[in-house]
LOLUM-424105 format. One record per residue (C-alpha): residue number from 1; x, y, z. Coordinates in steps of 0.05 Angstrom, whole numbers. Layout:
# residues N
ATOM  num       u       v       w
ATOM  NUM       X       Y       Z
...
END
This chain:
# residues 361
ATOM  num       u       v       w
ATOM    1    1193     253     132
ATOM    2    1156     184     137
ATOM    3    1109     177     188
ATOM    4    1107     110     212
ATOM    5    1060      63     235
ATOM    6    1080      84     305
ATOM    7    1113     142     333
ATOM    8    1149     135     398
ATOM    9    1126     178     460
ATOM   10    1184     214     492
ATOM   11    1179     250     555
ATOM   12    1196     326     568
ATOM   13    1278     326     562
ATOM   14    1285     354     631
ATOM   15    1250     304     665
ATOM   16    1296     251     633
ATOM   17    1355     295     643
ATOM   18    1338     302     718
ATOM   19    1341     228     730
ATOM   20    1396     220     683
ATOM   21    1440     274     731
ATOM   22    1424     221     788
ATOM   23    1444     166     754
ATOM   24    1510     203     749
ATOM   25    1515     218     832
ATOM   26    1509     140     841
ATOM   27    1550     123     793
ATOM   28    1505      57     786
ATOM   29    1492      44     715
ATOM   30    1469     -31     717
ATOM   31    1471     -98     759
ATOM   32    1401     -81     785
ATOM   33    1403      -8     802
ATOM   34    1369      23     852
ATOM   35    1329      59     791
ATOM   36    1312     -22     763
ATOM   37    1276     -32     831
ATOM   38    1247      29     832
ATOM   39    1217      11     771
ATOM   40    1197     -56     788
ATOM   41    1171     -31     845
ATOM   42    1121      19     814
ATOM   43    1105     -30     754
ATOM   44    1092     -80     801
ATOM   45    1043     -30     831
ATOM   46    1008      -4     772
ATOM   47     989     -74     750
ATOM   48     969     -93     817
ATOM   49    1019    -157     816
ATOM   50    1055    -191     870
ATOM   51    1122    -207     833
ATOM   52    1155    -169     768
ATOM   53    1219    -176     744
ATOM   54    1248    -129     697
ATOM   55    1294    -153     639
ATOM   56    1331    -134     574
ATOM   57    1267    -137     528
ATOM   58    1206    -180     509
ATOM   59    1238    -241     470
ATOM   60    1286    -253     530
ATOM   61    1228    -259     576
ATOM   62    1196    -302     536
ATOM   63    1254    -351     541
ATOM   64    1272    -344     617
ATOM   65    1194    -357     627
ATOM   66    1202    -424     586
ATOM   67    1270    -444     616
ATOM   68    1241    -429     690
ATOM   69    1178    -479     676
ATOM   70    1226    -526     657
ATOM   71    1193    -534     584
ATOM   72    1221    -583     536
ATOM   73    1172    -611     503
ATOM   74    1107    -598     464
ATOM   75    1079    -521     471
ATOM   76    1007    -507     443
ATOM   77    1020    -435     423
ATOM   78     982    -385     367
ATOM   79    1006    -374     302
ATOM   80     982    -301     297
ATOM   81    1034    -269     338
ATOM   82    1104    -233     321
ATOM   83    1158    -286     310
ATOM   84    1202    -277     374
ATOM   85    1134    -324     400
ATOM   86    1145    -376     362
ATOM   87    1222    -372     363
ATOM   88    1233    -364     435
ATOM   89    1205    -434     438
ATOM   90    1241    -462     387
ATOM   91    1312    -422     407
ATOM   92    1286    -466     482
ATOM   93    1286    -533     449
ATOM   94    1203    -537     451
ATOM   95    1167    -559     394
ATOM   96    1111    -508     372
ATOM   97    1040    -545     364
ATOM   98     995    -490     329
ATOM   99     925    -474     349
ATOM  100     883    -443     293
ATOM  101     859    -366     318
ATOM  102     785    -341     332
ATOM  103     757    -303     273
ATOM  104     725    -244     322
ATOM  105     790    -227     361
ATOM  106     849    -267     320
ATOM  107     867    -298     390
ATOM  108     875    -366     405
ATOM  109     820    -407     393
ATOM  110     811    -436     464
ATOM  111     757    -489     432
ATOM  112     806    -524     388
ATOM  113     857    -530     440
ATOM  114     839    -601     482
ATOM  115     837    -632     405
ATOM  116     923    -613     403
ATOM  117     932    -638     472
ATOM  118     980    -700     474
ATOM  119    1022    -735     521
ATOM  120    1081    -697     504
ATOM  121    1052    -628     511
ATOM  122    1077    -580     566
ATOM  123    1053    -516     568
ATOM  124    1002    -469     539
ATOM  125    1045    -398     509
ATOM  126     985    -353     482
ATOM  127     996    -285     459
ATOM  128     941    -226     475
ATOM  129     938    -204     418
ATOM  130     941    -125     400
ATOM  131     933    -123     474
ATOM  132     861    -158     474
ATOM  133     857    -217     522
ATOM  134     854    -286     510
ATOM  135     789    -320     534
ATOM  136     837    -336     606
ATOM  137     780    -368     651
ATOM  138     772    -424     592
ATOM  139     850    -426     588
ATOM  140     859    -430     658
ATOM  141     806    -488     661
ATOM  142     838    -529     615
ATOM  143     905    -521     638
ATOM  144     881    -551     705
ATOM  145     841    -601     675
ATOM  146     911    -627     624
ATOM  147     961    -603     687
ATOM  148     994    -548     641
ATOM  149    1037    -492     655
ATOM  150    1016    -428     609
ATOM  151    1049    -370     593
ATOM  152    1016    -308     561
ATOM  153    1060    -267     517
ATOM  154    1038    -195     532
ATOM  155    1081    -151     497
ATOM  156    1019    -108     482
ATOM  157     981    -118     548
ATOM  158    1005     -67     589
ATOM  159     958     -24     609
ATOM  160     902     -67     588
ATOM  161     857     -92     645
ATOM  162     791    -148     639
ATOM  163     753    -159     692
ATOM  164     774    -105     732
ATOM  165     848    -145     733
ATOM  166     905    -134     689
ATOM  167     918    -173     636
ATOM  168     985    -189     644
ATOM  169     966    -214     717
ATOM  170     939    -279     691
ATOM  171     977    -352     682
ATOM  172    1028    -375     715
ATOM  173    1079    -317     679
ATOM  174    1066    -266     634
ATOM  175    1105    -221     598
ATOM  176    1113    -166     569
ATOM  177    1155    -117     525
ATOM  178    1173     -51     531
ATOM  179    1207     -36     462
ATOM  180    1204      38     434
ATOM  181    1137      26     397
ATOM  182    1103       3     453
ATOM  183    1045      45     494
ATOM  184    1091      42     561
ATOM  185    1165      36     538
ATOM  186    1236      39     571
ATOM  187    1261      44     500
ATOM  188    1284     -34     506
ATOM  189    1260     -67     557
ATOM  190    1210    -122     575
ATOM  191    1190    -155     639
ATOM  192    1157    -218     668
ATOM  193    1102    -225     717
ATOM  194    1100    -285     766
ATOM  195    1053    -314     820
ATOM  196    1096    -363     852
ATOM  197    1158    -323     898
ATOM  198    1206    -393     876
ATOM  199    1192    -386     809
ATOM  200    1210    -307     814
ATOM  201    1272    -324     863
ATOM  202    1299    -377     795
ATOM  203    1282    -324     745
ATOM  204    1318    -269     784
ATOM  205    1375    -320     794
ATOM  206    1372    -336     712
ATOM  207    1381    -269     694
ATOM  208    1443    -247     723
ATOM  209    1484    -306     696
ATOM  210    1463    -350     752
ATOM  211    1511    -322     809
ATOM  212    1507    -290     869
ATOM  213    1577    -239     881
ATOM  214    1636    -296     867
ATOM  215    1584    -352     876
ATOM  216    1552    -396     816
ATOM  217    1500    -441     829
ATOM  218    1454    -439     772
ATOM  219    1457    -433     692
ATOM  220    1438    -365     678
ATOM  221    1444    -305     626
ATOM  222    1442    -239     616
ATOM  223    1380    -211     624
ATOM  224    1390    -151     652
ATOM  225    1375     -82     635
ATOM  226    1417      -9     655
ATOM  227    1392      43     696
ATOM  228    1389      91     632
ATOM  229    1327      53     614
ATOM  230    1305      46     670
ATOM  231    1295     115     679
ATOM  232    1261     126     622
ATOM  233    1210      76     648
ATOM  234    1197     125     705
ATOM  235    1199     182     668
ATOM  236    1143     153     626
ATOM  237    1104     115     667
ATOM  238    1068     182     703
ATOM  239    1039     208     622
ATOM  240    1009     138     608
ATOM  241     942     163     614
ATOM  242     961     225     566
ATOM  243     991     170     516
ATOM  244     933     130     526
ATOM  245     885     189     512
ATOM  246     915     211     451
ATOM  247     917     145     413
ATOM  248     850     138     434
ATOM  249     830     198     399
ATOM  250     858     179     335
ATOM  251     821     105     343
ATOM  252     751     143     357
ATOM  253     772     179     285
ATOM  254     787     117     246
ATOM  255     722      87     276
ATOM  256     677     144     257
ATOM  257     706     157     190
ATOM  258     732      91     154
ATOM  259     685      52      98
ATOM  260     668      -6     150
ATOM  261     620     -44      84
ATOM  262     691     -60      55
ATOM  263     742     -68     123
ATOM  264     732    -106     182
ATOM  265     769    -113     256
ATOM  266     788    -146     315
ATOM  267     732    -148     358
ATOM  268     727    -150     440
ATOM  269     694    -224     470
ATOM  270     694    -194     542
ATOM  271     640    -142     562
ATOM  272     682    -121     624
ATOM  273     748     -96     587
ATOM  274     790     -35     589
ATOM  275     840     -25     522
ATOM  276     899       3     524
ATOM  277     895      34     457
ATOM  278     957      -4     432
ATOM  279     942     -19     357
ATOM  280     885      -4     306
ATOM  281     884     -57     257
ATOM  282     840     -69     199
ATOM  283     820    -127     156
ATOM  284     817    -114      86
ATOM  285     770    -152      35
ATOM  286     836    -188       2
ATOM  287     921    -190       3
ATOM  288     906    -146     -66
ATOM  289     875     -94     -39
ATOM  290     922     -94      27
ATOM  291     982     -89     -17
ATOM  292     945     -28     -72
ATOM  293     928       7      -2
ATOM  294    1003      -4      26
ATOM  295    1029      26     -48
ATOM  296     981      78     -41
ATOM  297    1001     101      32
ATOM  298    1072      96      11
ATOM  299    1056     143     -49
ATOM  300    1051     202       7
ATOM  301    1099     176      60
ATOM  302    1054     141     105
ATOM  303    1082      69     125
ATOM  304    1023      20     150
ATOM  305    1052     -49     177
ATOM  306    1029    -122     163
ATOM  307    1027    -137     231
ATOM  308    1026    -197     234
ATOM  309    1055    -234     176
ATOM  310    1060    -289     158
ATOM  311    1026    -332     196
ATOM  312    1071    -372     243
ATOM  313    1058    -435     229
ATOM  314    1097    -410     148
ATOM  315    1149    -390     182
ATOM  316    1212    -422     128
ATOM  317    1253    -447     193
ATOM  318    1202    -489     215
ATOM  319    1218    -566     204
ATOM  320    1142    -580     191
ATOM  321    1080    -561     162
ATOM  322    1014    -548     206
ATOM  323     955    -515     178
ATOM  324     918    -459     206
ATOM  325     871    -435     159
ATOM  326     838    -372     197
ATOM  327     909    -352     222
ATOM  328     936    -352     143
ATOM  329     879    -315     120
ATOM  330     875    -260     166
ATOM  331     950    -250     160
ATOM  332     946    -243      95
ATOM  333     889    -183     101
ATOM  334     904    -156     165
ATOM  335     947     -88     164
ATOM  336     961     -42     229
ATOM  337     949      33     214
ATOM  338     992      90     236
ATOM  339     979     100     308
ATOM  340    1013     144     362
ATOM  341    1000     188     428
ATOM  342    1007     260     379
ATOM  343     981     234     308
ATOM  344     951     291     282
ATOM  345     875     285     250
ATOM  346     897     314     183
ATOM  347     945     250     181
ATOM  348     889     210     208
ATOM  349     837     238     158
ATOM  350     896     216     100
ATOM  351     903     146     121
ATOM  352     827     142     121
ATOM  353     819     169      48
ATOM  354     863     127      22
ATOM  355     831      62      43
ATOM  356     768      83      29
ATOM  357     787     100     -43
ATOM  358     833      45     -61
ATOM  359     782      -5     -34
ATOM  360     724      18     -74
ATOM  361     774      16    -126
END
């Protein structure tokens, strides 16, 4: 059997089950359950948020969040990202203006910004990526300087905090994903976070098709998500810090034992900053010896991921051509190693022999 660059956490059966049995007394199994706003209830209160709104999965957030800022126009976004980013604007009718990364944390490069700002841009959609945080304040500042909205994909924020503050409780909405291979996950799933209670009121109007009982009096779609997942969100939500201690063993491993004169990784810009232990990525000195290390991994079953690649500003669909130089490099050197809540240290130890071989190689 494979083991994969993630492994997804599943809770003690019983505790599903014991929800599941419930689920089966109400007879409720969707159209915002009473187990959906339970959930958003507790989310809401883990992150310390006054509005969350729980939906289908990540991408769809992403494109209620653009729809309820009323974006049609220019979006400065990141090209290091996964492509629901980019294509959630594009599936909206905005036109993706790409900001080059910063080389420490492969986030948005918040100096290069004002330079992409014209009279046709919106918005601001940055991604935290791997769960690190955007530099927000200097966001934040020019947004209010340019009157932008922004919108911070953080589909692998939760659980991340700077400043004392979640991450995902920053911009005018974030979101977030809770797909399998995420720390926190409701198997699919996502949600959005929102500050303003009109913009949450539209968004909880958009994603129920837009009515009310019998009554329409919007343009929605379906954004909802069952009870089934739901639960699973509960069920999880209580061994987060047993999830989060586990990859973080594994991390402390890699650290302490890979070749670091030949790799290179993200690194944190804030001092105050709690991770959430979400990826370990690594650079490698070239796209050769990424691809010899991924041939060598596969050799005994282990599966790595080039996440991300390409860079989005190469994605074929796009109708034209922006260059990001830091962003194309690091996608082509950047792989995420195998990373989960149980990943034993004999797997660990493999992964790490392998890179340190091949790349002396």
């Amino acid at each position: 059997m494979k083991i994969q660059v993630t492994k997804t956490f599943l809770p003690p059966l019983e505790e599903y089950q014991a929800y599941v049995a419930k689920i089966w007394e109400n007879n409720w199994l969707t159209n915002n359950g009473p187990f959906v706003q339970e959930l958003e209830h507790k989310l809401a209160e883990y992150l310390q948020v006054p509005y969350l709104l729980y939906v289908s999965n990540g991408t769809i957030a992403l494109q209620l969040a653009i729809k309820a800022l009323n974006l049609t126009g220019e979006v400065l976004t990141t090209p290091f990202s996964y492509c629901a980013t980019t294509t959630s604007l594009l599936w909206e009718n905005c036109k993706p203006i790409f900001v080059d990364i910063h080389p420490q944390d492969y986030n948005i490069d918040e100096t290069q910004i004002e330079a992409k700002i014209t009279p046709a841009t919106q918005a601001i959609l940055a991604t935290h990526v791997y769960g690190r945080p955007c530099q927000v304040e200097a966001l934040e500042s020019i947004a209010q300087k340019h009157n932008l909205k922004i919108i911070y994909d953080g589909a692998h924020a939760f659980g991340a905090k700077v400043n004392g503050r979640s991450v995902l409780s920053f911009g005018d909405i974030a979101t977030c994903s809770f797909h399998a291979t995420k720390v926190f996950h409701t198997i699919e799933g996502g949600c959005l976070v929102v500050k303003d209670p009109s913009t949450y009121a539209l968004l909880k109007n958009y994603r129920s098709f837009g009515h009310k009982n019998d009554d329409y009096f919007t343009m929605g779609i379906n954004g909802k998500n069952s009870e089934f997942h739901a639960v699973m969100g509960l069920t999880n939500l209580p061994h987060l810090p047993e999830i989060m201690a586990g990859r973080a063993r594994a991390i402390a491993q890699y650290e302490a034992t890979l070749d670091w004169s030949r790799l290179a990784k993200p690194t944190e810009r804030y001092t105050d900053f709690e991770y959430n232990q979400a990826y370990f990525p690594v650079l490698l000195p070239s796209e050769e010896d990424l691809l010899r290390v991924v041939k060598a991994l596969d050799a005994i079953d282990i599966v790595p991921r080039r996440y991300f690649y390409p860079s989005l500003n190469q994605l074929p669909y796009l109708v034209d051509s922006q260059s990001c130089p830091v962003s194309e490099d690091i996608a082509r050197r950047v792989l995420s190693l195998p990373l989960s809540a149980d990943i034993s240290e004999e797997i660990v130890a493999q992964v790490v022999t392998c890179l340190n071989t091949t790349c002396r190689a």
